[in-house]
N, C-alpha and C positions, 0 to 999 in steps of 0.2 A: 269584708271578711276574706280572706288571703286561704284561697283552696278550703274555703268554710271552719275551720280552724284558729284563726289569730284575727286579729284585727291591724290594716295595716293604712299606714296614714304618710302620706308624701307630700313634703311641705315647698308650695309654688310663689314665687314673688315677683307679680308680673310689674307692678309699678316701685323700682327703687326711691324712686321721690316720694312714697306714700313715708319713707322712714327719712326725709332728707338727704335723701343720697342719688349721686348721678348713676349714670349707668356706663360712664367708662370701665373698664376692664380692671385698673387699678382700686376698686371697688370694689370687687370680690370678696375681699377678708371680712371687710365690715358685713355684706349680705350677709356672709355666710356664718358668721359671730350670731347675727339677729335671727337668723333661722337656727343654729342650735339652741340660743332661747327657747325661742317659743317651742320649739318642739320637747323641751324638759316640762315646761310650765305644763303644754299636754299630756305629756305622759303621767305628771304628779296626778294631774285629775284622773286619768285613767287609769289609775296601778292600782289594786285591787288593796285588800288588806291583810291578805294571805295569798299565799303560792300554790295554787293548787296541784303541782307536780309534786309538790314535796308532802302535801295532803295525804297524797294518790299511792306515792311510793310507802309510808308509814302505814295506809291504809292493806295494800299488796303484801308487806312484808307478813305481816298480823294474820291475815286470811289465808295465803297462800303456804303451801308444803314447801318446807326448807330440806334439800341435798345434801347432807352432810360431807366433809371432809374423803370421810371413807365408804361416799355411797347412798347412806340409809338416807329414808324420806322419811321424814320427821312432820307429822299433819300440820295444819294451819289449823289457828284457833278461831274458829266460827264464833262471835261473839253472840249470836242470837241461840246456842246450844246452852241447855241447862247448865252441863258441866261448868264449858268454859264462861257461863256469867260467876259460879261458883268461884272457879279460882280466881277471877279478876275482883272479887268481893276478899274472898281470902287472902288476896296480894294487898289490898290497903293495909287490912290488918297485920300480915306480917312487917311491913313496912316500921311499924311501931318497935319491934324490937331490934334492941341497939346492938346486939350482936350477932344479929343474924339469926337464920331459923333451918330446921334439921328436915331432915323426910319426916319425921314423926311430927313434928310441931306442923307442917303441911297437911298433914293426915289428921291430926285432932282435932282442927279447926273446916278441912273439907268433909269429912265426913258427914256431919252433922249436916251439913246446908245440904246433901245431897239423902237426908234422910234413912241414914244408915251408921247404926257404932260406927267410933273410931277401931275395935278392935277386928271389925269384921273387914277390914281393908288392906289388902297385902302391901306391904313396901314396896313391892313390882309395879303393883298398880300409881303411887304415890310416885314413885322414881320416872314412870313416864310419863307424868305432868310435871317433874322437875325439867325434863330432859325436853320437852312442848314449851317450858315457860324461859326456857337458858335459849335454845335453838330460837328463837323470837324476839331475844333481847331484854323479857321481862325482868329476869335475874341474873347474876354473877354467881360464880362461889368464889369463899373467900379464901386466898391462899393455905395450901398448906394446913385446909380445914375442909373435914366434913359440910363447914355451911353454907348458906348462901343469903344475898340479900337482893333488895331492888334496884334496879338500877334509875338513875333520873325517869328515865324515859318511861322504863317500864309504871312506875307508880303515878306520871305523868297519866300515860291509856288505860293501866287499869280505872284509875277514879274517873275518868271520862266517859270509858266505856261504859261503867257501874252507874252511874249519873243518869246515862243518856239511855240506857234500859229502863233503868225502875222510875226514872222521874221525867220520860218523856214517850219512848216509844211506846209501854206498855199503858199509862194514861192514853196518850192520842189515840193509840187502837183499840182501846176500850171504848172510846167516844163516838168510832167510826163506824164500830160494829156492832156496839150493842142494840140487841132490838127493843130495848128498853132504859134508853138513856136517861139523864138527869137532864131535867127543863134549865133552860140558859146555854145547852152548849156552843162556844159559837165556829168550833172545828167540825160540829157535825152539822149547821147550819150550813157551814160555806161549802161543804161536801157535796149535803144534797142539790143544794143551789150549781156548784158546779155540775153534777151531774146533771141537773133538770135541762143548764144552759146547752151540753153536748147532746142529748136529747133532743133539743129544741134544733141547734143548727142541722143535725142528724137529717130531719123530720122536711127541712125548708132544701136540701139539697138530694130529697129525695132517694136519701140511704137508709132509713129505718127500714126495718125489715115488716 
């Protein structure tokens, strides 16, 4: 590991005759032919199946407060806040209409998830989840109109996001933390089990308290 960070691999060829090759000097090309080989065929094995800087950066953009043009800080959408799982619910569903959808139509459909009339919600209020979901990249608006729609990306993270809340993190941590689980689980199996194991070494290195 290259400053504990990267992984770094430097490729040595101490016998040229292991490839049929002499070791005069005019030899060179061909080593060094055989060593870019092998060092791709490495890499193929080692390349991941995702980028995780480009994870990390779409991950950043999402969470973090965006600068505006002229200043203003525009919040990050915390995806684990009621609100914002609301409007990544409510962006699939806009997604569905083919010409886009207004502050109102945002407002009649977020109200509701957040347990509250559509009437009882200012368009101030509804305009700064437009202007949270535009500054992020979730929406566009569409020329020379009042609308707006999603963009790839955006309805891309919204159903991810939606996905990985209601059909994974809130299960898991239901499982972890209920003091009265359902028999068979086997995340809260390996939980305790891990825990019993850090306990255990805790105990043998004489760090329990």
């Amino acid at each position: 590991m290259k400053e504990g960070v990267a992984l770094r691999t430097e490729t040595t060829i101490n016998s040229p005759r292991d490839f049929g090759i002499g070791k005069a000097l005019t030899h060179l090309p061909a080593l060094q032919h055989i060593g870019y080989t092998a060092n791709r065929r490495l890499l193929d094995v080692e390349r991941l199946s995702h980028d995780p800087a480009t994870g990390l950066t779409a991950l950043t953009a999402l969470t973090h407060p965006v600068v505006s043009d002229t200043g203003t800080r525009i919040p990050g959408l915390r995806f684990t806040d009621p609100r914002v799982q609301a409007l990544m619910t409510v962006c699939c569903t806009l997604a569905l209409l083919p010409a886009g959808f207004t502050n109102r139509d945002l407002r009649d459909r977020l109200a509701p998830l957040l347990g509250h009339p559509p009437e009882t919600m200012t368009s101030g209020q509804t305009s700064y989840d437009l202007r949270r979901l535009r500054a992020h990249g979730f929406i566009e608006r569409i020329d020379a109109t009042r609308r707006y729609r999603l963009t790839p990306d955006g309805l891309a993270h919204a159903l991810f996001l939606t996905h990985l809340t209601k059909r994974f993190l809130i299960p898991a941590m239901s499982q972890i933390s209920d003091p009265d689980p359902l028999p068979g689980s086997r995340l809260r199996t390996a939980s305790r089990a891990y825990q019993a194991a850090i306990t255990d070494l805790a105990h043998r290195a004489h760090l329990a308290a």
